[in-house]
Phi, psi and omega in degrees: 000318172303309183303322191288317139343304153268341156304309169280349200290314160314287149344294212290302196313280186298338157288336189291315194305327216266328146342303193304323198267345156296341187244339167276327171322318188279349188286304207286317171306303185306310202272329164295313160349300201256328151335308190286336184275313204276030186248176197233109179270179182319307170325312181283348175273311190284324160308310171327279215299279182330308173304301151329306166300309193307320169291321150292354168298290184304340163280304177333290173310340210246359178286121201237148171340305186326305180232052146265070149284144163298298211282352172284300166356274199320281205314326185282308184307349188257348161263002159298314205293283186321314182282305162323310176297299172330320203277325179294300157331301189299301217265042159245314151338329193277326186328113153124354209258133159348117184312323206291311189272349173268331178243036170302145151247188158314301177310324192158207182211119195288179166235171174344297178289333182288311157322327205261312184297325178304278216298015180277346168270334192283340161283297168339294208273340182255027164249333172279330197278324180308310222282352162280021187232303197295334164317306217270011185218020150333292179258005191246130154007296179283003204278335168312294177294325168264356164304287169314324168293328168334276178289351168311274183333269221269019162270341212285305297214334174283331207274350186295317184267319215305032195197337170283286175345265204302334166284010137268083193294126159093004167287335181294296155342311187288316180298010209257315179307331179299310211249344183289337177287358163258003165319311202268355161311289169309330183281285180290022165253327158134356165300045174315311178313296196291301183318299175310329190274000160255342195286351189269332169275304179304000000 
């Protein structure tokens, strides 16, 4: 009576369970889903980021002697920062996850090179855009204050490849022709960091 008692009581045991351990497979399967559904890839990130930028860029450029003030300045190098900062948060997510799924497009899955071309305006354009602020308040009364908001902004651009770089093979190779004719720009904006990482190549 006892054996029987317990043979079913096992039973009883190994039917409850063995559910349990099915629905957590299927939790772990549904949630790599859906991970998989929210991530975002690089391409789609640097466009994001491009988009963002151009309008504040395009104020940066449109800044004339008249109104290069901290108070026109600030607020844009500091959402110059905040959208740079973002993108770096997003695309540290991609570490670990499939090549085939860090450079999807519509199209297709991008390459090195296709990767150097997104990102080569995203230096280009807040590098162009500082160095028409830094002409005009260089030498002027305010170049104390507004200089250092500068380089806050075209410091956020180094950690953007230094995050990028590894999840892309042979992108530095590809960025570096692109990007060499503006080096000695970039060097004298304090973008020191991006110049050494181009500089081994170029």
């Amino acid at each position: 009576m006892r054996s029987f008692a317990f043979a079913a009581l096992s039973l009883a045991v190994a039917a409850f369970a063995a559910p349990i351990v099915n629905v957590d497979a299927e939790v772990a399967a549904d949630l790599d889903l859906v991970l998989r559904d929210d991530l975002v890839s690089l391409p789609a990130i640097i466009d994001q980021v491009m988009s963002q930028l151009a309008p504040v860029t395009g104020a940066l450029s449109s800044i004339v002697a008249a109104n290069a003030t901290q108070e026109v300045i600030q607020p844009l190098t500091d959402e110059i920062t905040s959208i740079l900062t973002g993108a770096v948060s997003q695309i540290s997510n991609l570490a670990g996850q499939p090549v085939s799924d860090i450079l999807a497009t519509a199209d297709g899955v991008l390459d090195a090179t296709g990767v150097a071309q997104l990102l080569a305006p995203v230096f280009t354009t807040v590098s162009g855009a500082a160095q028409n602020v830094l002409n005009l308040v260089e030498n002027g009364p305010v170049g104390d204050i507004v200089v250092p908001l500068l380089n806050d902004a075209l410091a956020a651009l180094d950690p953007v490849l230094t995050t990028v770089a590894p999840l892309v093979n042979g992108l530095l190779a590809a960025l570096a022709p692109i990007l060499g004719p503006v080096v000695n720009t970039l060097n004298g904006l304090g973008l020191g960091p991006v110049v050494q990482l181009l500089g081994s190549i170029l």
